[in-house]
C-alpha positions, 0 to 999 in steps of 0.5 A: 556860440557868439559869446564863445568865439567873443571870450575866445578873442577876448583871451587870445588878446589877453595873452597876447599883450601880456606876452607882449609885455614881457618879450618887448625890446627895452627902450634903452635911450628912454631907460639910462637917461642922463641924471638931471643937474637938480640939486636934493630933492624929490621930484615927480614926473608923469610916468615916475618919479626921481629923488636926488640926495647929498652924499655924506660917505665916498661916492664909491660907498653911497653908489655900491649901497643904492645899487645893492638895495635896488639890485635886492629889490625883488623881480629886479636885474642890471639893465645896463652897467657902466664899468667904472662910471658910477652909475647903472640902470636896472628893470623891475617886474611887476609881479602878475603881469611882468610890467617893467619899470627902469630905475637909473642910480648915479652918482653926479661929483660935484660939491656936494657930490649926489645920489641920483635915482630916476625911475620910470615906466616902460608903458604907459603915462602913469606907473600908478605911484609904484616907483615912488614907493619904491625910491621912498623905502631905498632913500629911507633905508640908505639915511638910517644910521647904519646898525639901526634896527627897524622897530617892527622887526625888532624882537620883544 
């Protein structure tokens, strides 16, 4: 009888932080942070991870093709847009248990203009390197030159 009312507790706590995890309010002010004056590069940081690169199109053309790649990013929508401002932040979901991370894409003018994106968990001090992973691949497919076919998944 013990161990039932202890695994009965166990799953009520389960479900309770996994509800939990999926109806907690955004911390917005934590989410659109400003992007940091840093110049090309990778940066890494305890809870996520930033990459900040030089523009070589319009600032227009490089902030629609980052935010297409990250808004077709699976689990993924707009947290926050900024109408004419060139800059959005975005939630993506993990899979199982709906943990979000925050991906903010901006575009700082300046010479040379950059992309900025700066990601983070919502909970947590770690997000494990998943927001790494996933900058790395935007990054990767935004500098292939344009009409270049990936080799696996190129036909034989």
């Amino acid at each position: 009888m013990r161990k039932r009312i202890s695994a009965s507790i166990l799953a009520l706590l389960v479900l309770g932080l996994a509800t939990y995890i999926r109806v907690a309010p955004h911390q917005l002010d934590h989410a659109h942070d400003a992007p940091h004056p840093r110049g090309p590069g990778d940066y890494a940081f305890p809870s996520g991870h930033g990459a900040v690169r030089a523009i070589s199109t319009s600032e227009r053309e490089a902030f629609e093709r980052a935010h297409a790649l990250v808004i077709a990013t699976p689990r993924t929508t707009v947290l926050r847009g900024a109408g004419e401002d060139l800059g959005v932040t975005h939630v993506t979901r993990s899979q199982i248990w709906g943990m979000p991370d925050y991906t903010s894409v901006y575009v700082l003018s300046g010479d040379p203009s950059l992309l900025v994106f700066r990601a983070t968990s919502r909970f947590g001090p770690t997000d494990f390197g998943v927001n790494r992973r996933r900058i790395e691949a935007w990054v990767a497919e935004l500098e292939r030159p344009p009409g270049a076919v990936v080799s696996a998944l190129a036909p034989e």
